[in-house]
Structure formats: structure tokens, C-alpha cells
C-alpha positions, 0 to 999 in steps of 0.5 A, a space after each residue: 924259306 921254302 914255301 908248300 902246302 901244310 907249312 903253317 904261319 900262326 894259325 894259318 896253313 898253307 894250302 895253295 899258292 894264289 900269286 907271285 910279286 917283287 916283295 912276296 908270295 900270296 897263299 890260300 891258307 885255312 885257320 884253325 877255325 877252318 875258315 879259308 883266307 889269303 895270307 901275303 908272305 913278305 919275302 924283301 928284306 930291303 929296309 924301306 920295303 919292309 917299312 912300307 909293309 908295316 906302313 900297310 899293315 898300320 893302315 888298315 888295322 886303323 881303317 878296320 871300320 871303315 866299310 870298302 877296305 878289304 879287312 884285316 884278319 892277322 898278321 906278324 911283323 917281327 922287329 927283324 925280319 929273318 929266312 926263318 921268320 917273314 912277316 905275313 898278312 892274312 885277308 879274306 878270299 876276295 874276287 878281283 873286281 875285273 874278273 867280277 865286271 867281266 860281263 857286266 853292264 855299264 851302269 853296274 860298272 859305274 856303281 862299283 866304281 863309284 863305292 871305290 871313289 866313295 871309300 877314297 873319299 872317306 879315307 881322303 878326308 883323314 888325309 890318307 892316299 892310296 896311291 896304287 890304285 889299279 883293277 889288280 888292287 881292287 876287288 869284290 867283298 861281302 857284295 861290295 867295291 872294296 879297295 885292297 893292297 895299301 903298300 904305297 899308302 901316304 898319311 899324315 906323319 908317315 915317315 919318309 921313304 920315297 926317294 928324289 927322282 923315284 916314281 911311284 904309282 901304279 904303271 899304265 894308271 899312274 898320275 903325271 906328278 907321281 911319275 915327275 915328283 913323287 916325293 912332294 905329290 899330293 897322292 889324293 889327287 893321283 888317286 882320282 887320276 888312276 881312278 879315272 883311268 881304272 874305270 876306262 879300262 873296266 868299262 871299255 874292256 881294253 887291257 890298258 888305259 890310253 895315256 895322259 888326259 883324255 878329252 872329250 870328243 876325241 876318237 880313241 880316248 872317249 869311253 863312248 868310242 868303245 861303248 854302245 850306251 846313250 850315256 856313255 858320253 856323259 862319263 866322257 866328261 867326267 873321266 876328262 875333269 879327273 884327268 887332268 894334267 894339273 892336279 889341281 885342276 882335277 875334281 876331287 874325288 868326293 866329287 867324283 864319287 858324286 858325279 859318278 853316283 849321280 850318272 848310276 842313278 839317273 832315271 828320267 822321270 815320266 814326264 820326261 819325252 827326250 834326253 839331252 843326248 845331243 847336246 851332251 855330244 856337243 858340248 863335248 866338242 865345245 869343250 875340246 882342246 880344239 875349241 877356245 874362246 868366243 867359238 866355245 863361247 858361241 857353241 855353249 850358247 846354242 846348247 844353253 838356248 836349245 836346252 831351254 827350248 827343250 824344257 819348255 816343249 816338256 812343259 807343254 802340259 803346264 801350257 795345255 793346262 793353262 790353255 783351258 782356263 777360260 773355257 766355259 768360264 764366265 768369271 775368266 773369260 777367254 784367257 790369252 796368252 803370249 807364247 815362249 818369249 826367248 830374249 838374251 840380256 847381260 845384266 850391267 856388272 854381271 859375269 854371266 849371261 841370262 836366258 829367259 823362257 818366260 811364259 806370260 797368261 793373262 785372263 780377262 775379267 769382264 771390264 778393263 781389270 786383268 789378272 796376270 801370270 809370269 811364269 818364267 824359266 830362267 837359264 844362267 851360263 856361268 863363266 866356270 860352264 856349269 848351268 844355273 836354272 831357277 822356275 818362278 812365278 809372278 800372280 797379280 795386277 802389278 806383279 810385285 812380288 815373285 814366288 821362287 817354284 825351284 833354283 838349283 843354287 839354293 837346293 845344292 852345293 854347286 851348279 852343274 856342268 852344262 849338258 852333264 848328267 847332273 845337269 839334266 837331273 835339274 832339268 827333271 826336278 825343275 820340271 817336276 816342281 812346275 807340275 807339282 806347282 801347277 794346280 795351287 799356281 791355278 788355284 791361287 789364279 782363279 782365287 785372284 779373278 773371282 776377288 777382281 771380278 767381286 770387285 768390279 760388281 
């Protein structure tokens, strides 16, 4: 069938040709309301490409809810396909999401990207994979990231068309396993592979990714070697998690969508006097090819003993502020106190090890009766590198019993890698909570000297 301007398809007519692939034609067409659509012509009458079109087809008239998945506006698919009589597929108008991003900043990069993973995840969740994830199938709807073109799409009970030995896969992005063994791939896994690499590309602006896994630290494969950005290390460590080798060594791509979600809407808080930068960079090196065993080892130490050291310096209006409890007061008298104490123990049978940043302020009363105030910080290096904190208090004479002020374990679903963004997230909320803690930790202190003090009398 020749194709030109005002042949019409259902109620579409042909307007102007937008592009040309292996199995059809794509076309700006108006319908008969006026509005303005693109229409996919499907020219290959090979059965199993016709078959994956109506698989594409049936994907998105079932995803037709789900927000970031280009709609589906109509479409023919004739029992037999014929010169006379293709199947076609009419969508919106969408930009191309690089062509969107082309001036873009990082962060709404990121952002973009991060609704893709987001859509992914949702449809991963129905056991549904993409699996031709690239910018070109990716695009900029209704103010939104939206995924399009699902001609290699894999859900549950698809019947079989991928050959033994066939690759499948976008090229330059395509996961290793989807080039070795496609046929028993998982394509959710390849999904956050090609994801990974997509957001290098977009980011670095470079016109393809680098191959295989890219690590950390490593010249020419990190996005900060491209990128001018303080955190641009930062997603370094979550395009190496997403490209792994083994897919099951990769994050999902809910987790990546969280990692990715987490890195866009990072804002230091006030109290906030430096970022973790440096520490960022050399965790990056601690985690290296390069680097193994008690080296790595040693290396993630002094990140975890220097972020702690980090903490306690932006804490110092906590200790300023206990400073000045005893001035002026006779009930509390002159307060002492023992500075930041750093001491390094492996509790018996335990996998980790633990820090603590204790800071001990004892006020005296008049007399031999003191009341006592422990407030450590504790850091625990888990053997998995993710970072686990916890802010508490002890107040009294014997000190019996603790309050927990904040722990990461108990507000999230996980830890975070060590020197990640969501890592200095906790340091943030972590010290938010001691300074929202401080004025009735006070309050309760002085409550405790006065009955002590009364009770001396």
C-alpha cells in the first residue's frame, strides 16, 4: 500500500510522515473530531512480529489507567493482515523525552527519570516488563515521564515468541542476560539495567551509554566525570547497584525509583553547615573493583568514624545549649561535662560493629547527689555497607532506663548505603529530632535537679 497525505485509516487522515522503522511507518494524522494524533502503520507480515504488535496493542488498552504509559487512543488489528488492509495504532502527540531534557538541569533529569522508574515499578508489580527501555521509547505527556512503544513487552502467560539464541533488547542499553538468554530472562531486572544506562545518557548528554557495569570512581564511566554537579557522585552509586552483572545482584526497580526519588528531593535542612561530599568520593573508592576485603574494610571505617564526627560538629548548638545550664543557676550549679568520647567495641556474636558519639553532662547539685544526662549517637557499619544510626538518652541517677530520640531501623524499611544520599538524609532527620528533643530533654533535666535538690533540703 502506498502511504501519502489525506489517505485516511478509520477515522484518522494521513497528514505528514513523523518516522520510519523495520516493521512500519509512523504518521501525523487528525481525526474526525479535528484533533491531531500519531498513527503507527504495521507494515511486517512475519507472524511473530504481528503477533508482538497485538501483544503491544493488548498491553496498553490493559495499562490504559495506569498514569505514565502513553494512552491509547485506537487501533485495528485485522485476523489477517493484508497490502490493502495493515494494522495501525493511533497515540497522542508526544515530545521525545531527550529532546525535552536537552537543556535541562540534573536534578529535573533525575526527576523524569525517576517517574519513568516509578511506572516500571507499577507495572513490574503485575509481573509486566518493558523491555526496550531507551530515550527513543521514552517521551514528555501531559507534564509528565511517560514510557511508550511496548513491542517487546513480556507478561504473565504471553505466548512464546523469542527464539533460542535471539537477542532482544534495546541496543547500546541492553542488559547482558537479554543478549545471552533472552528467552528465560527475567525482562524486569533488564528493565532497571537499561533504565540505568538511559539516565547516563540523558544526564551526560553523550549519544550512547558506556558498556557493561559501570562503577564507581572509575574515569570515563561515572556521571560526575561528565557532570559538574556536587551530587552527581551520588547517583554514580546508583547507576553501579543498577548495573550489575547478575540480575540478581541489581536493585529493583521500586528501589531504584526510591533511590532516584530520594537523590531529586534532597534539600539540606538549616541546620545543615556541610554535605558529605567528600566522603561520598571515597566511599565510591571503597567500593571499587579495586578495593577488597579488610582494605574496603578499613576505608568504610574512617567514612563511618569521620560522618560521625560530622554529626556531632552539627550538633554543637545541642551542646552550646547544655553548656549554659548551670549559669546563673544556684539549684544546678556549675554543670561539667565530658566532651565527645569516640570508642570502637564488636558486641560478642554480633556481624557488626558499633560507634558510639556519646556525650556525657552531669550537673551538680549542692551535695554529693548528681543528675546525669547520656546522650549518645550511635553508628552501626552493617556488613551489607548500609549505615545504621540511632539518637537516644539516658536522665537520672542510675540511668536505667533509655528514651530512643530517633533510629533508622524503626522509621524505614531498610538502611541506607553508607555515604549514599539517603544516608545523609538520616544524618539530617537524625539531627532534626535531637534539636526538636532538646528543650523538654532540658525541661525534664532541670525537672530531675530541683526534686533531687528538694530532696536534699
Amino acid at each position: 500500500m502506498r502511504l501519502e497525505a489525506g489517505k485516511k485509516f478509520g477515522q484518522w487522515t494521513l497528514i505528514q510522515q513523523l518516522g520510519k522503522g523495520g516493521n512500519g511507518t509512523v504518521w501525523k494524522v487528525r481525526g474526525s473530531d479535528g484533533n491531531e494524533a500519531a498513527i503507527k502503520i504495521f507494515h511486517d507480515k512475519r507472524n511473530e512480529r504481528y503477533q508482538r504488535f497485538r501483544d503491544e496493542v493488548a498491553t496498553l488498552r490493559r495499562l490504559k489507567d495506569c498514569p505514565g504509559v502513553m494512552p491509547i487512543l485506537d487501533a485495528h488489528l485485522p485476523e489477517h493482515l493484508r497490502s490493502d488492509d495493515p494494522a495501525w495504532l493511533a497515540m497522542p502527540i508526544a515530545a521525545p523525552i531527550s529532546s525535552h531534557l536537552q537543556a535541562a538541569q540534573l536534578e529535573e533529569i533525575v526527576s523524569a527519570v525517576q517517574e519513568i522508574a516509578d511506572t516500571l515499578a507499577s507495572i513490574a508489580a503485575e509481573g509486566i516488563s518493558h523491555r526496550d527501555i531507551k530515550p527513543d521509547n521514552l517521551f514528555w505527556y501531559e507534564g509528565r515521564a511517560t514510557v511508550g512503544d511496548f513491542g517487546l513487552v513480556q507478561f504473565p502467560d504471553k505466548e512464546a515468541i523469542t527464539q533460542s539464541g535471539e537477542k532482544l533488547g534495546p541496543a547500546f542499553y541492553i542488559a547482558p542476560e537479554m543478549l545471552l538468554d533472552a528467552v528465560n530472562a527475567d525482562g524486569r531486572p533488564a528493565d532497571v539495567y537499561s533504565l540505568a544506562k538511559t539516565l547516563w545518557v540523558l544526564a551526560t548528554g553523550q549519544k550512547f551509554p558506556v558498556p557493561g557495569e559501570q562503577h564507581v570512581g572509575v574515569p570515563g564511566q561515572a556521571l560526575s566525570s561528565y557532570v559538574s554537579h556536587p551530587r552527581a557522585n551520588a547517583l554514580d552509586l546508583v547507576i553501579e547497584h543498577a548495573t550489575r552483572y547478575a540480575p540478581s545482584d541489581r536493585t529493583t526497580m521500586a528501589k531504584l525509583s526510591t533511590d532516584l526519588l530520594a537523590w531529586s528531593t534532597y534539600r539540606q535542612k538549616d541546620i545543615v553547615q556541610e554535605d558529605l561530599t567528600d566522603l561520598i568520593n571515597r566511599v565510591m573508592i571503597a567500593t571499587a573493583p579495586a578495593s577488597r576485603g579488610e582494605e574496603q574494610k578499613q576505608i568504610q571505617v574512617e567514612i563511618v568514624q569521620e560522618v560521625m564526627i560530622s554529626v556531632r560538629e552539627r550538633l554543637s548548638h545541642v551542646e552550646n545549649a547544655i553548656d549554659q545550664l548551670g549559669s546563673g543557676d544556684e539549684i544546678l550549679d556549675t554543670p561539667y561535662y565530658q566532651k565527645l568520647t569516640l570508642a570502637e567495641h564488636r558486641a560478642i556474636g554480633s556481624p557488626h560493629v558499633t560507634w558510639s558519639a556519646s556525650m556525657i553532662y552531669k550537673a551538680k547539685t549542692p551535695g554529693a547527689v548528681s543528675a546525669n544526662l547520656f546522650l549518645p549517637i550511635i553508628f552501626e557499619l552493617l556488613d551489607d555497607g548500609n549505615l545504621g544510626m540511632t539518637a537516644m538518652y539516658w536522665l537520672g541517677q542510675g540511668m536505667p532506663n533509655g528514651k530512643v530520640i530517633w533510629r533508622n531501623r524503626e522509621h524505614k524499611t531498610w538502611t541506607a548505603p553508607l555515604a549514599s544520599t539517603e544516608s545523609q538524609q538520616d544524618c539530617d532527620v537524625l539531627i532534626q529530632m535531637v534539636t526538636e528533643q532538646l528543650h523538654p530533654m532540658v525541661e525534664e533535666y532541670v525537672s530531675l535537679a530541683e526534686a533531687l535538690s528538694s530532696r536534699r533540703e
